[in-house]
Each structure stands twice: as C-alpha cells, then as structure tokens.
ZAMARGU-4260 file (C-alpha; in steps of 0.2 Angstrom, whole numbers, plus 5000, padded with zeros to 4 digits):
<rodrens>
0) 5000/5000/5000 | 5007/5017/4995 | 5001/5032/5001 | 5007/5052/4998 | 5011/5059/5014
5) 5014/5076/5024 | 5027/5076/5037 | 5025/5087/5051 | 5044/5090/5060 | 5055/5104/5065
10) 5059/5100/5048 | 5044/5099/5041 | 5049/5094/5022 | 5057/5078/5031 | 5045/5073/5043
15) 5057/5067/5054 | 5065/5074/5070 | 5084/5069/5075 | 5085/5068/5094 | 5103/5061/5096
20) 5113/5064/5082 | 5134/5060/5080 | 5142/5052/5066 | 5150/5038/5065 | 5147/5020/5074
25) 5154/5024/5094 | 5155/5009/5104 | 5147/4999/5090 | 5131/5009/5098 | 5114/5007/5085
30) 5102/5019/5077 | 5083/5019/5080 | 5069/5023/5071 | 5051/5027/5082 | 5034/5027/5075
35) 5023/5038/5086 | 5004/5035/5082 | 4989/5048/5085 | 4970/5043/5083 | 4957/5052/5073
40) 4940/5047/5070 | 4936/5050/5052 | 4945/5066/5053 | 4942/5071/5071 | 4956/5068/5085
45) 4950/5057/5099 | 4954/5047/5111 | 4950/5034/5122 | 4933/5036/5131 | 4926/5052/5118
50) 4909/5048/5112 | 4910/5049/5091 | 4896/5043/5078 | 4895/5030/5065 | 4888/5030/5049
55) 4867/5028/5055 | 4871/5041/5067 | 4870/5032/5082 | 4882/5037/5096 | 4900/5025/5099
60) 4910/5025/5113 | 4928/5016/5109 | 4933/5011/5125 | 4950/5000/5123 | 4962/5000/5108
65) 4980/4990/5109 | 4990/4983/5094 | 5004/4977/5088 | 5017/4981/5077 | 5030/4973/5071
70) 5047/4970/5061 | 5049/4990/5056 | 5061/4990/5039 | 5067/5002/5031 | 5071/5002/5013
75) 5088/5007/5005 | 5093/5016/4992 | 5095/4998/4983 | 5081/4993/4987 | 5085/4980/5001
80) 5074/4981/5015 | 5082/4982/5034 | 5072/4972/5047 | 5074/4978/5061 | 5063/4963/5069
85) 5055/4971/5083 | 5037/4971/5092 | 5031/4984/5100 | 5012/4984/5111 | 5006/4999/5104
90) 4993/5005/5119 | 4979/5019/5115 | 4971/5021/5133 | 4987/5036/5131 | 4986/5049/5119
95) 4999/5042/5106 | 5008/5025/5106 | 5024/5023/5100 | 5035/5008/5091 | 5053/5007/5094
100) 5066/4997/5083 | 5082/4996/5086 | 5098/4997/5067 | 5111/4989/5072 | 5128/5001/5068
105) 5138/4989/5059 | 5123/4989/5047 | 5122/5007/5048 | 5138/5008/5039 | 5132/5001/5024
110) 5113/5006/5025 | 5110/5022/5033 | 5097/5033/5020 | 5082/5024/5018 | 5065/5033/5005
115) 5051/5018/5013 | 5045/5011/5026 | 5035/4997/5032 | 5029/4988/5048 | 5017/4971/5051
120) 5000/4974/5061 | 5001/4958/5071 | 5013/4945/5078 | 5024/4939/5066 | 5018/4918/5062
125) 5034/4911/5073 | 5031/4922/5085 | 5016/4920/5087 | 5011/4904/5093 | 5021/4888/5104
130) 5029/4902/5113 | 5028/4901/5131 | 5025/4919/5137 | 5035/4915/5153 | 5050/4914/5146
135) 5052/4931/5139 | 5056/4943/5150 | 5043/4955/5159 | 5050/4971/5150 | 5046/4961/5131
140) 5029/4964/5123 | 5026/4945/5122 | 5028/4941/5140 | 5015/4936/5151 | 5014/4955/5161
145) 5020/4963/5142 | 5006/4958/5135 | 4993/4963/5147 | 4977/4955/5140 | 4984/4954/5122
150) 4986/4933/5124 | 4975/4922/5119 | 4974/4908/5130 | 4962/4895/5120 | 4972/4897/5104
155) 4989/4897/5114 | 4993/4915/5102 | 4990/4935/5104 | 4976/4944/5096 | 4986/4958/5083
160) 4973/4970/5090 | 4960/4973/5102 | 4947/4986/5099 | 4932/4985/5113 | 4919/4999/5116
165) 4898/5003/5117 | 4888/5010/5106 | 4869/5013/5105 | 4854/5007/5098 | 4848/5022/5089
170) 4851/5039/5087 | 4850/5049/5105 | 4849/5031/5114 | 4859/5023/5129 | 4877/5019/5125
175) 4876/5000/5129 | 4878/4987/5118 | 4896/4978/5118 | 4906/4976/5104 | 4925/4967/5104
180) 4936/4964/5089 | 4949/4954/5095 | 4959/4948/5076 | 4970/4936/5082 | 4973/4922/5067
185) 4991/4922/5055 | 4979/4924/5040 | 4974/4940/5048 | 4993/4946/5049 | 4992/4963/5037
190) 5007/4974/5031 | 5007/4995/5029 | 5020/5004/5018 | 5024/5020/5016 | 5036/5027/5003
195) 5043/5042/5009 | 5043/5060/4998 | 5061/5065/5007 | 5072/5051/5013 | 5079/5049/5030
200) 5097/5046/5036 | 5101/5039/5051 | 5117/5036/5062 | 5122/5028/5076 | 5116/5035/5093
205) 5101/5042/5083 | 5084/5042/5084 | 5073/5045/5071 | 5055/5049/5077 | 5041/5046/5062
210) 5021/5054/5066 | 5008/5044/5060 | 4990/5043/5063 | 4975/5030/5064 | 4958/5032/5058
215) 4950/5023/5069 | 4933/5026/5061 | 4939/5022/5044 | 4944/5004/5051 | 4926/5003/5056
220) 4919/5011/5040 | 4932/5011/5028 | 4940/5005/5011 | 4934/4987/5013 | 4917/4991/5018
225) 4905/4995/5034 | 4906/4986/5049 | 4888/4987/5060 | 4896/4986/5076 | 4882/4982/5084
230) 4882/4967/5076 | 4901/4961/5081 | 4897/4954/5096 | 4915/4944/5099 | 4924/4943/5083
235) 4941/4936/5082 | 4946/4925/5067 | 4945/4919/5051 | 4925/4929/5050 | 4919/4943/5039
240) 4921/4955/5051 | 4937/4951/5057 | 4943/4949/5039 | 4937/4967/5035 | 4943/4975/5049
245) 4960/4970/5049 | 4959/4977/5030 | 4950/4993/5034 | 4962/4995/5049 | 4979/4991/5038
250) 4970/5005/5025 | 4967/5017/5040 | 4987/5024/5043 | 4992/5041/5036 | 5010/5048/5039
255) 5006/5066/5046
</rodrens>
C-alpha cells in the first residue's frame, strides 16, 4: 500500500526529528527509528473514552484500543529492506503509542538513508504461537505481564489488535451494547508501507522519530466496507468481520 504523505517536523519537508545525532558508529552503539501514532475518527482527533458517531448516526464510545506492530524496515537506496525485527504493544488508553526498533551500527555503515518504510500489524507467524509467554522477559511485549490482556489463552497466540467499546441502539439512545474485535489468526497478519517524499538518514546513537496517525473510524467504516458494530458481538478469526477489519484498519494509517 502506498500512500502520499505530509510530514510534520521541526523539519517539516522531512517529517522526521533527530533527537541524538553523532556520526559515525561509537561503541558499536545502533540507530533507532520510532513510529509515534495519534488517533482520529474519520478526521476528528479522539481518544479513548470520547463519544463519536458512525455511519446511522448512532452514538459509539471506543473504550479499549492496543495493537501490535512489528518488524519495522526500512528500505535502502538499493532497494534492500532492513528488518529491524521488533514488536512493540502499541497502547491507545494514552494519547499516542509509540513503536521502537532498534539498526544495528555495523549495518548502519552500509545502510543508513532509507525513502520507505514498512511495519506488520500483528505477531509475526513464529512468533506468534508455541511460545511460552513466561519465558520472555517482563519488559518484552510477548511476556506474560507485556502483554497485558493481548494473549489468547484457548488458541495458545495473541490477538494483533484489540478494539472494545459501546455504542447505542439508535440515534439519542443509551450507549450499551458491547462490541469486541479481537483479530487474532496468521491469516489476519496485514502489512502498511509508506514510501517516503524525502528520505531519511540515520546514524548511530540516533533516533529517528516518524508521526503517524489511525483512523480509527475508517477501520470501522472504511476502504473494505462497513462494519455494524452492533452486530460484532465477539469477533476474532477467520469471520467477515474480522477479515474486514483488519483490511479497513491496515487502509486506516496516514503519515502526518
């Protein structure tokens, strides 16, 4: 998926900020590249608790949000990809979540300006099921305290999101009728590119922060078609509405 993008920075035409910037590899010491994600609803920022309205006009109240992101890459001048294979938990109840991953410098000395990027929304497949989430440690996004209501037990894997919330009957009504989207399958493992308008260049003992930002209602009313939340119920696999939300969802990121 390409999409044409506006950077917002203290350089704005890059879209990038440098905190920590030195040349050269010291101490072997890598580079980073951070993905800091905002949420909109269709247009309007929001967050966690606001009350917004779908497409019948009946009030919604998103309640939980959490995702995860995974092996961030960057694309070279060549064209090679560099995976940084990470995870990251990406948590909404805040105002913006943020995914790390982590160059290594000796890679850095041959790859260091990139023009794309790209992350997976979900657990990578051999990460994702046969591990025994007690033998990372607390800190990693997998482990049994990292991953906070993200594992799921019956299936022995994690859900790749985990969007809960109310909404109401009709128009004016109570806000009370539960919806969860819990994807959580390897067939619902969906990757987001971006190719960049300026590239960026990293170094060792830098870090390069990258703004994004979710449409949260276009993952519920989006490219693939509109999801009736109220009639979600508890969706998690292989089903329709799993299927189109993880394709509306994957649709849903814009590079501010």
């Amino acid at each position: 998926m390409k999409k044409s993008i506006l950077l917002k920075s203290i350089l704005p035409i890059f879209g990038v900020i440098t905190l920590f910037s030195v040349t050269g590899c010291r101490d072997k010491d890598p580079g980073w590249i951070k993905l800091n994600t905002s949420l909109n609803w269709h247009g309007v920022e929001i967050v966690m608790g606001d009350t917004v309205f779908d497409n019948q006009y009946r009030p919604v109240r998103p309640e939980k949000l959490y995702c995860y992101i995974s092996d961030i890459s960057l694309r070279d001048l060549d064209g090679e990809w560099i995976n940084t294979s990470s995870i990251s938990r990406l948590d909404f109840t805040v105002s913006t979540a943020s995914a790390l991953g982590e160059i290594n410098c000796d890679v850095l000395k041959k790859h260091h300006e990139f023009d794309a990027i790209k992350f997976g929304l979900g657990v990578p497949s051999e990460m994702n099921q046969g591990v025994d989430p007690a033998s990372y440690p607390n800190s990693h996004p997998l482990s049994v305290s990292g991953s906070a209501g993200m594992r799921w037990d019956m299936d022995n894997s994690y859900f790749f999101v985990k969007h809960e919330g109310k909404l109401a009957a009709e128009t004016g009504g109570v806000i009370e009728i539960p919806f969860a989207l819990h994807p959580a399958t390897d067939a619902l493992y969906r990757e987001i590119t971006f190719e960049l308008s300026q590239n960026i260049i990293i170094h060792s003992e830098e870090i390069e922060e990258v703004f994004l930002e979710l449409d949260l209602g276009s993952a519920i009313e989006g490219t693939f078609g509109d999801i009736d939340l109220s009639e979600v119920g508890h969706s998690m696999g292989e089903v329709p509405i799993a299927i189109m939300f993880v394709d509306n969802i994957t649709d849903a990121w814009t590079l501010k």
